[in-house]
C-alpha positions as CSV (number, residue, x, y, z in Angstrom):
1,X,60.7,61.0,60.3
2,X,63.1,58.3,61.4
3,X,65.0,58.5,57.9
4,X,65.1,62.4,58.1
5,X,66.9,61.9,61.5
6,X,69.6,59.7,60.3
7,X,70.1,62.0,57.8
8,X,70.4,64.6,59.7
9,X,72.8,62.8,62.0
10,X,74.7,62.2,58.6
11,X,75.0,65.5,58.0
12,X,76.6,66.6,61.3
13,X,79.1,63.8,61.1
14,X,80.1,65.3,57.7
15,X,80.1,68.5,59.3
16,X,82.6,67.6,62.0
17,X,84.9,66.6,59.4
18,X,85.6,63.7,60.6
19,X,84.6,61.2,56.9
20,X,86.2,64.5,54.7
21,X,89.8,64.1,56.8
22,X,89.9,60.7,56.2
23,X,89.2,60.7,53.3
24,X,91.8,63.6,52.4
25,X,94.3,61.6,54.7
26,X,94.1,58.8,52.2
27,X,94.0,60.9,49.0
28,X,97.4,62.4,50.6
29,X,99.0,58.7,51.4
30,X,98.0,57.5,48.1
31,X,99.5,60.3,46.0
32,X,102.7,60.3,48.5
33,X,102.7,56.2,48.0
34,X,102.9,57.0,44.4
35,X,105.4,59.4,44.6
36,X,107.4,57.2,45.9
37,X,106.1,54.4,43.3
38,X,107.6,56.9,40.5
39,X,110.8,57.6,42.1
40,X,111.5,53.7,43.2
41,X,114.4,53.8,40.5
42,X,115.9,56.5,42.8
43,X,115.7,54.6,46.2
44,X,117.3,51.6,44.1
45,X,120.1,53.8,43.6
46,X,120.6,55.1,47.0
47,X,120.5,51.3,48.0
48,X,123.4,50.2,45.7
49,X,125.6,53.6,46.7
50,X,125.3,52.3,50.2
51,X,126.7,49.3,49.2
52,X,129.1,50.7,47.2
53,X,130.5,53.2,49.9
54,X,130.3,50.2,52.2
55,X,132.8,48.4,49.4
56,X,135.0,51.5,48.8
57,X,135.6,52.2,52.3
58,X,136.9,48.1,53.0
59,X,138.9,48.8,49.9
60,X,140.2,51.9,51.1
61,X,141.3,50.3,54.5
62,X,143.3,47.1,52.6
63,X,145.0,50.1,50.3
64,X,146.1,51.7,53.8
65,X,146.9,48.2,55.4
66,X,149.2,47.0,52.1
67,X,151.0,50.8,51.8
68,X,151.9,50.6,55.3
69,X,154.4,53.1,57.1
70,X,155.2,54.1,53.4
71,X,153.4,56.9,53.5
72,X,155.5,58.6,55.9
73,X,158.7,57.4,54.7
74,X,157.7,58.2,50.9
75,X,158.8,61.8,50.8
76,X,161.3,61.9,52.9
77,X,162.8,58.9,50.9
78,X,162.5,61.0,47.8
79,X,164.8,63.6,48.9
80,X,167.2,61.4,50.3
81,X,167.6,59.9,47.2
82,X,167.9,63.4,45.7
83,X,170.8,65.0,47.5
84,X,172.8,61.3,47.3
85,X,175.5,60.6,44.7
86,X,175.1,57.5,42.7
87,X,178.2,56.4,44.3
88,X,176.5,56.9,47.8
89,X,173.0,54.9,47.0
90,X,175.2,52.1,45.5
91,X,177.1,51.7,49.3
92,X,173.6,51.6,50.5
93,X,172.5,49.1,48.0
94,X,170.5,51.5,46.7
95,X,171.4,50.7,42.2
96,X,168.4,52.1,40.2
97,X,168.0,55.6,41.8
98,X,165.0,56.1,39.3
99,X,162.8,52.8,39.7
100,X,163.5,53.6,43.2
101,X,161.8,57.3,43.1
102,X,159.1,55.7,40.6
103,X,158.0,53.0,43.0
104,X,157.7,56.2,45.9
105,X,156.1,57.9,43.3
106,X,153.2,54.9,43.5
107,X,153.4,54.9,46.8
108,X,152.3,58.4,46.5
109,X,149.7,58.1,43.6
110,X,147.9,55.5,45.5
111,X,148.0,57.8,48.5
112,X,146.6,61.0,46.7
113,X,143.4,58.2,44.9
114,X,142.5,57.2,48.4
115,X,142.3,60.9,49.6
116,X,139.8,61.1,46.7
117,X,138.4,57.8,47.4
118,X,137.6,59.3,50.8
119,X,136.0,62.6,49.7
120,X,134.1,61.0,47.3
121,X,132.5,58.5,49.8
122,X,132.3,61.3,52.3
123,X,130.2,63.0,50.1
124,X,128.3,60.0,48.8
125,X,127.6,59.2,52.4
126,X,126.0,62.8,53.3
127,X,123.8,62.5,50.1
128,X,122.7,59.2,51.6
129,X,121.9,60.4,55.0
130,X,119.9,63.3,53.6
131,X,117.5,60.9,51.8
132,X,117.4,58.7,55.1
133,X,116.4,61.5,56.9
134,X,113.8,62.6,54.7
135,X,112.1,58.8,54.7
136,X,112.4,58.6,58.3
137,X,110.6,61.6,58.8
138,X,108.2,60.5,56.4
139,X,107.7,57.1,58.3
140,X,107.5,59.5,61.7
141,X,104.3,60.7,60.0
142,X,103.0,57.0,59.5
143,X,104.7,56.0,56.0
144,X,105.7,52.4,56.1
145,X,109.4,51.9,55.9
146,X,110.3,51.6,52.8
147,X,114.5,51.5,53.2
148,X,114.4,47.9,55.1
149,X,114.7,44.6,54.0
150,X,112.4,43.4,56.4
C-alpha cells in the first residue's frame, strides 16, 4: 500500500510538470549548446573581424595624422596649379607642375581608400553588434557567455 502511495505521489509530481520541464529545458540547452558547437567557426570569425576593425580603424587614424591639413589644401592646390603659367609656378618655386598635381592626386587617392576604409568598418562593425546582441540576449536567458576571454 505504501509502494502504491509513492507511486501515486510520483505520478502527481509528473503531472505538475515539474521533471517533464526540466527535462525539456535541458533537451533545449543542449541542442542550443550544439548549435553553437556547429557554428563555432562563425563566432571565430566575428572574433578576428573585431580585431581587424579595431586594426583598420588605428590605421585609418595614422593615414589622417600623416595626410595632415592636405586634405583641404589638395583641391584647391590643384586648381591653382591649373589657372598658373609655367612661368608663374617657376617664381613660386613651383618647377614640375605635373609631379606636383600627381603627388595631390595621392593625397586624394589615399583620402577617397579611407572613406572606404570607413564604410567598410562601419559596416563590419554593425554586423558585429548584431551577433553581440543576439548572444547577449541568449546569455539574458541563462546561456553562458560564450564571447569572453574569461
Amino acid at each position: 500500500m505504501k509502494a502504491l502511495g509513492n507511486k501515486v505521489k510520483a505520478l502527481e509530481k509528473e503531472l505538475l510538470l515539474e521533471n517533464p520541464l526540466g527535462e525539456i529545458r535541458s533537451i533545449l540547452w543542449a541542442n542550443i549548446g550544439q548549435s553553437i558547437t556547429d557554428m563555432w567557426t562563425s563566432i571565430q570569425i566575428i572574433h578576428e573581424q573585431i580585431d581587424l576593425v579595431t586594426l583598420a580603424q588605428e590605421e585609418i587614424q595614422k593615414a589622417r595624422d600623416s595626410l595632415g591639413h592636405m586634405l583641404e589644401q589638395a583641391n584647391r592646390l590643384i586648381q591653382f596649379l591649373n589657372t598658373h603659367t609655367k612661368e608663374q609656378l617657376a617664381e613660386l618655386d613651383i618647377k614640375d607642375r605635373t609631379g606636383t598635381i600627381l603627388t595631390i592626386k595621392r593625397v586624394l587617392t589615399m583620402r577617397n581608400f579611407i572613406r572606404n576604409l570607413e564604410r567598410k568598418c562601419q559596416d563590419m562593425q554593425i554586423e558585429i553588434d548584431a551577433f553581440t546582441q543576439k548572444f547577449t540576449t541568449l546569455e539574458e536567458m541563462g546561456l553562458p557567455n560564450l564571447l569572453t576571454n574569461d
